[in-house]
N, C-alpha and C positions, 0 to 999 in steps of 0.2 A: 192303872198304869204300873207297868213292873220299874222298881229301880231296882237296881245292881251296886252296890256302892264296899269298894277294894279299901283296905286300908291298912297299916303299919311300914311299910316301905319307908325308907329313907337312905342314909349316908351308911354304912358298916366297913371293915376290915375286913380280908381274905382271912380264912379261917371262924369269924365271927355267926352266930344265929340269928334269925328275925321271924319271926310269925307274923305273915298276912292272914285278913279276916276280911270276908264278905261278904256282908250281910245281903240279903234279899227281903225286898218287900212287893205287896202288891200279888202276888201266887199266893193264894189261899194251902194250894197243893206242891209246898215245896219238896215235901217227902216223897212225891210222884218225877222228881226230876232229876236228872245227871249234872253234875256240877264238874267245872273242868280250871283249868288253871294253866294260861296259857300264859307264852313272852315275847316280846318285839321287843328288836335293837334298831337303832336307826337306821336306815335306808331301806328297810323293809315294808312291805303292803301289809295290811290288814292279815289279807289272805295268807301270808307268808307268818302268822304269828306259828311261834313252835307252841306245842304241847308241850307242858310238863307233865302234867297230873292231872288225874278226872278221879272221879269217883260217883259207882254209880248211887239209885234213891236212897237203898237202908245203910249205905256205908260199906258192905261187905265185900266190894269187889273195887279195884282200884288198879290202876296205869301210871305208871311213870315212864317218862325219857330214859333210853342209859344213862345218860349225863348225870344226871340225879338221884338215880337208884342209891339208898343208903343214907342218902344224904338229905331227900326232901322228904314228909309224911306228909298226904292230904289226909284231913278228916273233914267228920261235920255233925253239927248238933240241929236234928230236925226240929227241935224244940226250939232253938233259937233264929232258926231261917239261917244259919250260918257256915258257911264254908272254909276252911282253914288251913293255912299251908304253911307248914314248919320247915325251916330252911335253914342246915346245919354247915359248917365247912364251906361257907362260901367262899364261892374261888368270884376273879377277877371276870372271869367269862360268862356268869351270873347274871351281870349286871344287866338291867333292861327295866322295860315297864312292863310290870305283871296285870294280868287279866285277869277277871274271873267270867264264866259264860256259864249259861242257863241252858240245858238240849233236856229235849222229849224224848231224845233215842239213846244220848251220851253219843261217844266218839271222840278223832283225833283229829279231828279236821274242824275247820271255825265254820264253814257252812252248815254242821247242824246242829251249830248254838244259837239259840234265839235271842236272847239279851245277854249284853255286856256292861260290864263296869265302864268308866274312866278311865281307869287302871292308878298304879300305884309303881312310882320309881324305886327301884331299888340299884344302887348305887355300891361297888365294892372297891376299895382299894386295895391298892398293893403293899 
């Protein structure tokens, strides 16, 4: 059974960093998959999570939102089944529960992620 499990998120200041991390287990072949990093604000569906960041299997090719360009880096250590999202300058508009999702093909859409975390709150004041 795959988990998914997001973590670092809390409370920060506008302007402030955080690095989420999430780890996967259960895929023997996580270096065979695309890792993405999505966000929902309240009132929104599943389906309506934005993308922020993917990043496809060896690391080399990578997507961001405009919103974030500059500002967020995804990586990931196939060593450690890990995927990792560095969030610099965060603004007040940030704020949401981050995802992280598992795809055979990669992509910006959540229907061709196969597992997902819980997610993790990230919380920005003003």
């Amino acid at each position: 059974q795959v988990q998914v499990e997001e973590s670092g998120g809390g409370l920060v200041q506008a302007g402030d960093s955080v690095m989420l991390s999430c780890v996967v287990s259960g895929r023997r072949t996580f270096d065979k998959y695309a890792m993405g990093w999505f966000r929902q604000v309240p009132g929104k569906e599943r389906e309506e999570r934005e993308c922020v960041a993917t990043i496809n299997y060896s690391g080399d090719t990578t997507y961001y939102t405009d919103s974030v360009k500059g500002r967020f880096t995804i990586s990931r250590d196939n060593a450690k089944n890990t995927v990792y999202l560095q969030m610099t300058s965060l603004r007040p508009e940030d704020a949401a529960v981050y995802y992280c999702g598992v795809s055979a093909v990669g992509g910006t859409t959540t229907g061709v992620y196969d597992d997902w975390g819980r997610g993790t709150q990230v919380t920005v004041g003003s």
